[in-house]
C-alpha positions as a Markdown table, in Angstrom:
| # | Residue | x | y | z |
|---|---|---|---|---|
| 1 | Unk | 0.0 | 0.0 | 0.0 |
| 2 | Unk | 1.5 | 3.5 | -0.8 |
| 3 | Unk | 1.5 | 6.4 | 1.0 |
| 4 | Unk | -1.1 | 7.7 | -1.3 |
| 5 | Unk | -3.4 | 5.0 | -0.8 |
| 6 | Unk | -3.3 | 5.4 | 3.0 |
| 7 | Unk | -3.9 | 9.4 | 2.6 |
| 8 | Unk | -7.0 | 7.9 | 0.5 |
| 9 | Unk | -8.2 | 6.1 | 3.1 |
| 10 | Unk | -8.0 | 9.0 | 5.5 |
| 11 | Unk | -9.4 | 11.3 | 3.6 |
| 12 | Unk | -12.4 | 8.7 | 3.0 |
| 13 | Unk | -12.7 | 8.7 | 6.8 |
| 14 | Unk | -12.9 | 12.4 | 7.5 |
| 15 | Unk | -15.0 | 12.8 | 4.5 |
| 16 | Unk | -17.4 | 10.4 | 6.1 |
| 17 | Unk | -17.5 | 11.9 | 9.1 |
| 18 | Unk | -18.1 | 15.6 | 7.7 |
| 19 | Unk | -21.1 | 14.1 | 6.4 |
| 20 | Unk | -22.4 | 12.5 | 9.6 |
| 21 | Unk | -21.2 | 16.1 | 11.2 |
| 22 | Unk | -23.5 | 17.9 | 8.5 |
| 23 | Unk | -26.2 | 15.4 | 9.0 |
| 24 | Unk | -26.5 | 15.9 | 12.4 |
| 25 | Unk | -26.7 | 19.3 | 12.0 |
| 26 | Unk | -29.4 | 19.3 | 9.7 |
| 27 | Unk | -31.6 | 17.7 | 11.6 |
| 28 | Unk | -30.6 | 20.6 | 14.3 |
| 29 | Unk | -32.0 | 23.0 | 11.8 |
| 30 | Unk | -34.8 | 21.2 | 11.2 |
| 31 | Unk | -35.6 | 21.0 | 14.8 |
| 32 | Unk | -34.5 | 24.8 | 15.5 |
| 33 | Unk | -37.2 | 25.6 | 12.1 |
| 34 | Unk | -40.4 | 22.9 | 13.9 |
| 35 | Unk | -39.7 | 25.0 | 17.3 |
| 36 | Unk | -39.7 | 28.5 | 15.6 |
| 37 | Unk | -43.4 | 27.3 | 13.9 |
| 38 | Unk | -44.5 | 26.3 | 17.4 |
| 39 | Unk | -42.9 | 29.4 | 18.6 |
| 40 | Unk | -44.8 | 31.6 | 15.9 |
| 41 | Unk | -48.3 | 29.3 | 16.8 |
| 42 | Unk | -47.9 | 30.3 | 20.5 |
| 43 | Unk | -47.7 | 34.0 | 19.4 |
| 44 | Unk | -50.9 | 34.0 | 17.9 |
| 45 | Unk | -52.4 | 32.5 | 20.4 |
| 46 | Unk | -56.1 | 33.2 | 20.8 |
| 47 | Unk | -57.2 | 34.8 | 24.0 |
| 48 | Unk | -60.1 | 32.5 | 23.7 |
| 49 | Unk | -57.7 | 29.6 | 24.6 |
| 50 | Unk | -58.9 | 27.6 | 28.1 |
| 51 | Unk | -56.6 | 27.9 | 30.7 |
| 52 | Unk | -55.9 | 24.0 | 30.3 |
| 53 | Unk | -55.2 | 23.9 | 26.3 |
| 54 | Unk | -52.6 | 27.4 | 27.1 |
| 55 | Unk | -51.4 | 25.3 | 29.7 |
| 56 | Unk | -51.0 | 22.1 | 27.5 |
| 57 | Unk | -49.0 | 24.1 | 24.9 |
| 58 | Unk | -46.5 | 25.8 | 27.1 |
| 59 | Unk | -45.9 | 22.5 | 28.5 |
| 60 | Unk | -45.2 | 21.0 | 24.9 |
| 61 | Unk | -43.1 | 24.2 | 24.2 |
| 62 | Unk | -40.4 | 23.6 | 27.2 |
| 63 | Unk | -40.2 | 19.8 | 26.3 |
| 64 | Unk | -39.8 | 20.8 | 22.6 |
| 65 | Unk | -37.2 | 23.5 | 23.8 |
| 66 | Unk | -35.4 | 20.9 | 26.0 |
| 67 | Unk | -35.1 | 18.4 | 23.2 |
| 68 | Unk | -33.8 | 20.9 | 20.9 |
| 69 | Unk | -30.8 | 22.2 | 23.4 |
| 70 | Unk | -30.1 | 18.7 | 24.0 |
| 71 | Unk | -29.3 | 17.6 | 20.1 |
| 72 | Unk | -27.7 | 20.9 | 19.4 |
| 73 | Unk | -25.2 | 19.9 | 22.8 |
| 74 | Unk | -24.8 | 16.5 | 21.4 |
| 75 | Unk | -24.2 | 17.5 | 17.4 |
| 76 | Unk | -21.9 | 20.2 | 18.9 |
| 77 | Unk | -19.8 | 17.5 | 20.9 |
| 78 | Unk | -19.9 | 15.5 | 17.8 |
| 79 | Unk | -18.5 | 17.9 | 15.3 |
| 80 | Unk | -16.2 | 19.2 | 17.5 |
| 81 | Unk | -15.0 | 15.6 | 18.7 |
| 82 | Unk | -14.9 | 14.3 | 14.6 |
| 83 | Unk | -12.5 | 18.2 | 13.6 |
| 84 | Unk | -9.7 | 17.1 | 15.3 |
| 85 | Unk | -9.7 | 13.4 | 13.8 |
């Protein structure tokens, strides 16, 4: 095997893993783009909602929210574990 091959091979690998990096922050932005729909929805929220059905969608908000800092900390770690590879 030459030395080219072998740079091949690496370059293969980081390739691969750019991908994966871009992947994972795609879905991000597809996350960050459902929340900021949700987001806009809450802001035209009717004053003739129920107190229950306002509470219901603030509720689904901070889980939404949560989930959305949690894969943006994880496909952060990931790129930035995968750049120095």
């Amino acid at each position: 095997m030459s030395t080219l091959e072998g740079h091949d091979g690496a370059s293969d690998s980081t390739t691969k893993v750019t991908i994966e990096a871009l992947k994972e922050a795609l879905a991000v932005i597809r996350n960050c783009c459902a929340l900021e729909k949700i987001l806009m929805k809450k802001k035209s929220l009717n004053s003739g909602d129920s107190p229950e059905l306002h509470s219901l969608k603030v509720d689904k908000l901070k889980v939404l929210s949560e989930s959305l800092a949690s894969s943006c900390a994880k496909a952060e770690k990931r790129i930035l574990d995968h750049r120095y590879i």
